[in-house]
C-alpha angles and dihedrals in degrees: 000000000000092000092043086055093052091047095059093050085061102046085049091054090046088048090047087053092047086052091063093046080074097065096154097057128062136176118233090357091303109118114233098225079060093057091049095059089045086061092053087055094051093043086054099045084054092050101047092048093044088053097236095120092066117189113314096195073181097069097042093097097042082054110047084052087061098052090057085053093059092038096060090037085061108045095042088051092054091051092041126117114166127114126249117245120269099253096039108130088206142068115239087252088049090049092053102040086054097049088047083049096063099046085053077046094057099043082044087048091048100049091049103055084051095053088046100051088051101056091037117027135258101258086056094062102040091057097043082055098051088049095060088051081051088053094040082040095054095040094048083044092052087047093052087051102040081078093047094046094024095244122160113273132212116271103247086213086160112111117234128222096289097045094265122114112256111283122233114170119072126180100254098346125127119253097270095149104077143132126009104330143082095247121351087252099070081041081052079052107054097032105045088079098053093055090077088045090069096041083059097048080047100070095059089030124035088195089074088066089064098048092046097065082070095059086045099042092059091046090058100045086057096073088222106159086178083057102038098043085045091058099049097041105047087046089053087049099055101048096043080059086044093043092053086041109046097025095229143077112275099203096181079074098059091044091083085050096048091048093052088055097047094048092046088061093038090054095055087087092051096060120128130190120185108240116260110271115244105254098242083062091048098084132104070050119064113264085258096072090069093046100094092194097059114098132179090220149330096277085053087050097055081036097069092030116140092232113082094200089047087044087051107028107038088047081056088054093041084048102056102045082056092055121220087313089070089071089081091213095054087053101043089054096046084053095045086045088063092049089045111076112232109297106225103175100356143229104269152273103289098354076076092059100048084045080054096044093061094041093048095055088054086047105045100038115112139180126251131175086346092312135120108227119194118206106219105349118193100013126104107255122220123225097226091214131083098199088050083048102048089044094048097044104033096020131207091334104047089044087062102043084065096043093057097049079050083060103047085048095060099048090054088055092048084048095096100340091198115162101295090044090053090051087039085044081060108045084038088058092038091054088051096048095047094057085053081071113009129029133033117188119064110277133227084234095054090053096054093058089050084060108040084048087052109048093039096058083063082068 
């Protein structure tokens, strides 16, 4: 009975993974991703009154990072006085709560993955895990097709930043607004570190190969450079430290890469591009937006190109000619950073965000045909970018406290790098890049890293 009880505990946290995996529907107005992270919170609390959580000496200083970030987000939020934006869905003490929720969310997450791993194995949970990216992979998948072959799609009933459900058709645009998230990119986000998870099941099982050009099929068709670039550099990276290391070519480590190429070409005859709108249906848009030849830039241009692999692969070549600054959310926050004075301890999780909101529609307005045009007026921006995040809301202090759990972390993986440290090496190296350009909260994803890293250095 006991077992059976464990059992279900766990099935209710994979199930709550797999919720957030749904980020672009949502139940009575609550998101489900939202649900799924509340469960992680409840199975944690249980646990952790029941005793089967123990004493993780591991986790003390992750914690005790986290309670500094709580400290400072409620102390800033008491003393705050700024008003929300005018198309936030939320009230200020909604918007924090909810912001305090995910970080309980990521030590819950953490703890559990750990507890998990110790009464099953390690093996048990990787694969379970890489069975929940196969099911996200196939539904997002299933989503991208029902527009080629005219299918029924899922109803995106999940509201977006400015109270609207999530838009997918575009005059002339490519479809870009698929699957079970709110944009591709945030799908980009949560799949890219699990690909390393299947190269490593392959090794022991081919079959593995097979299942994982879902995961990266939907990753391509995407159009996540962040996703895409992740993937091959870290792969590169990792080959190149094996390489010097072992003396000799490791080709299960180009395989990912291979893979990404292959399916980049393959994927040119699934493209799809919503027909130009007749111009009497353009307003309330300006007539431009039914002018399917008019692009912003050159980068827009490769962007809804109806190559995939141009779209992908020429925007990586633009991009690096421009340098970092060519990423336009990397460039406004560093912008925003030299107007900011040094944050020592921050300004909070979420109170940082409204402060950013005010400051990004003064920094990205610009003037056209004599008038002055806003981008995203009203809605509470997001930094795209964890390390900005955690600098901004927890300052110098709380920047360095994760730095320095980063670096524990990786001393644990270099302990031994055998052949799971070196795919964990790569999804762990994906995860950190991504939250350089998209994503700026901690992720679940990052936390089970954490975990798997962790348990597995006892080993």
């Amino acid at each position: 009975m006991k077992n059976k009880f464990t059992d279900l505990k766990i099935l209710l946290f994979f199930f709550a993974l797999f919720l957030e995996g749904l980020d672009a529907f949502s139940i009575f107005d609550i998101p489900i991703s939202w649900i799924g992270i509340f469960i992680y919170v409840l199975i944690f609390i249980f646990l952790k009154f029941q005793g089967s959580l123990g004493i993780q000496f591991d986790l003390a200083f992750i914690r005790y990072f986290f309670y500094y970030l709580t400290l400072v987000t409620l102390i800033r939020s008491l003393t705050f006085d700024m008003n929300m934006p005018e198309f936030a869905t939320t009230t200020f003490l909604q918007y924090i709560s909810l912001r305090l929720l995910k970080i309980i969310s990521f030590y819950s997450v953490l703890a559990i993955a750990i507890y998990i791993i110790k009464i099953k194995s390690l093996e048990y949970f990787l694969t379970i895990f890489a069975y929940i990216g196969i099911l996200i992979s196939l539904l997002s998948l299933y989503s991208y097709f029902s527009y080629i072959f005219d299918w029924s799609d899922f109803s995106r009933s999940r509201a977006g930043t400015g109270g609207w459900t999530q838009p997918i058709k575009r005059a002339c645009s490519i479809l870009r607004n698929y699957g079970t998230f709110r944009e591709p990119s945030f799908l980009a986000v949560w799949i890219v570190p699990i690909i390393p998870i299947y190269f490593y099941l392959a090794r022991t099982n081919k079959k593995w190969y097979f299942i994982s050009l879902f995961p990266l099929l939907s990753l391509v068709l995407t159009r996540s450079l962040t996703g895409v670039i992740s993937i091959i550099l870290v792969f590169a990276l990792v080959l190149v430290i094996d390489l010097f290391r072992n003396r000799k070519l490791n080709k299960f480590l180009i395989l990912p890469i291979l893979f990404i190429f292959l399916l980049s070409i393959i994927s040119n005859n699934l493209t799809y591009r919503f027909p130009a709108l007749d111009s009497s249906m353009c307003p309330p848009e300006s007539q431009d937006k039914c002018d399917c030849s008019i692009y912003d830039d050159e980068l827009d241009r490769a962007k809804n190109s109806s190559s995939i692999s141009q779209s992908i692969f020429q925007r990586i070549a633009l991009i690096s000619s421009g340098g970092i600054g060519a990423f336009e959310n990397i460039d406004i926050l560093s912008e925003y950073l030299t107007l900011e004075n040094f944050k020592v301890f921050g300004d909070g999780l979420g109170v940082s965000n409204i402060k950013y909101t005010q400051k990004y529609v003064e920094i990205t307005k610009q003037v056209k045909e004599g008038e002055l045009i806003y981008r995203n007026p009203g809605q509470i921006v997001s930094f795209n970018n964890l390390y900005g995040n955690l600098y901004l809301s927890s300052g110098f202090f709380g920047l360095l406290f994760f730095l320095l759990i980063l670096k524990s972390i990786f001393l644990k993986l270099f302990k031994n790098l055998d052949n799971l440290d070196l795919y964990l090496l790569a999804g762990f190296l994906a995860l950190l890049l991504m939250f350089l350009f998209q994503a700026e909260e901690l992720s679940t994803q990052l936390a089970i890293y954490f975990a798997i890293i962790i348990q597995k250095s006892y080993k």
